[in-house]
C-alpha positions in Angstrom: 29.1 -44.0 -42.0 29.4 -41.8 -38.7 26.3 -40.0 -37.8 26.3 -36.7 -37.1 25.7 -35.3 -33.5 24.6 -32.0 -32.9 24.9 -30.4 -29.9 21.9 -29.3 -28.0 21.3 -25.5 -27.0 19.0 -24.2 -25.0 19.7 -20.7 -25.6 19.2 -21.3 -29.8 16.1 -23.7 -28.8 14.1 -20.9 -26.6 15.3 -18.3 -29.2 13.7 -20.2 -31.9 10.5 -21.2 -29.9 10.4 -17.4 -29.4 10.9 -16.4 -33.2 7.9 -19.4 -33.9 5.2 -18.0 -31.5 5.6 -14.5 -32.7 5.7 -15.5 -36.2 2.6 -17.4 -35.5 0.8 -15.1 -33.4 1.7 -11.9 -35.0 -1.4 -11.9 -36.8 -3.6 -12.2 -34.0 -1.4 -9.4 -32.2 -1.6 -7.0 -35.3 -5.6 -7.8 -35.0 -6.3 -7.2 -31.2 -4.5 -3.7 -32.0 -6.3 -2.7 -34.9 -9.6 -3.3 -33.1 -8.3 -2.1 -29.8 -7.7 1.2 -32.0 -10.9 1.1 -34.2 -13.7 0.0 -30.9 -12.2 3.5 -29.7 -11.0 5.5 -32.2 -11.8 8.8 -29.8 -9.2 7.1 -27.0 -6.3 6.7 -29.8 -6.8 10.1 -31.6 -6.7 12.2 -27.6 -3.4 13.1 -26.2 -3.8 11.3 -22.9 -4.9 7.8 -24.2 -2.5 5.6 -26.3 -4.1 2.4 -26.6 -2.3 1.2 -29.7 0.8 2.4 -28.9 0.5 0.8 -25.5 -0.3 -2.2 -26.9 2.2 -2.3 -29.6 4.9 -1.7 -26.8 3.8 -4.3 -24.6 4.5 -6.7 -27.7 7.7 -5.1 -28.0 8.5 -5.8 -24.8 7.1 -9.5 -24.5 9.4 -10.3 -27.8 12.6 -8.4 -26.2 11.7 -10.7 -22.7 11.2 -7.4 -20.5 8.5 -6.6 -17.8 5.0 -5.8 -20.2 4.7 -2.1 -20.2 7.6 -1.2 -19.0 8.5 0.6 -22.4 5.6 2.2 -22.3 6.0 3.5 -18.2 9.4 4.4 -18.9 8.4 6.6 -22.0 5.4 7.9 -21.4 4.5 7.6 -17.8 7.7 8.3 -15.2 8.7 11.6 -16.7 5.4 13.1 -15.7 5.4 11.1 -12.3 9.4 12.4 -11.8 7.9 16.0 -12.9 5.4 15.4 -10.0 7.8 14.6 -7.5 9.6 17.3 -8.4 6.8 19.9 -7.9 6.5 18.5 -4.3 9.9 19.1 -2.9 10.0 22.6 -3.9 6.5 23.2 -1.8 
């Protein structure tokens, strides 16, 4: 009777330790959202304030293995700082 090896991967191990924690934390994520959004419901409902969206795209971002709120700057924030910037150099 052989035994049967298997080769070891650290690319599938850290890709399944990932998939386990957010399986297992997901809960607690979808949780700190909904009372990040309830404790403040005047901050989600206003224009300027995205506090469940931002928090939802940090997770986002924490799953893919990019910088936390990077998403989030890239989408909501550098167009208006680029749009600044631009108002500058034509003063």
């Amino acid at each position: 009777m052989g035994i049967a090896r298997s080769k070891f991967s650290t690319p599938r191990l850290r890709s399944t330790l990932r998939l386990f924690v957010v399986a297992v934390s997901l809960p607690a994520i979808v949780l700190v959202i909904l009372c990040a959004t309830l404790i403040r419901p005047s901050d989600s409902t206003k224009g300027r304030f995205h506090t469940a969206l931002r928090l939802w795209l940090n997770v986002l971002d924490w799953v893919k293995g990019i910088p936390i709120g990077y998403t989030y700057w890239v989408t909501y924030q550098a167009p208006v700082m680029l749009d600044e910037i631009a108002v500058h150099h034509d003063d």
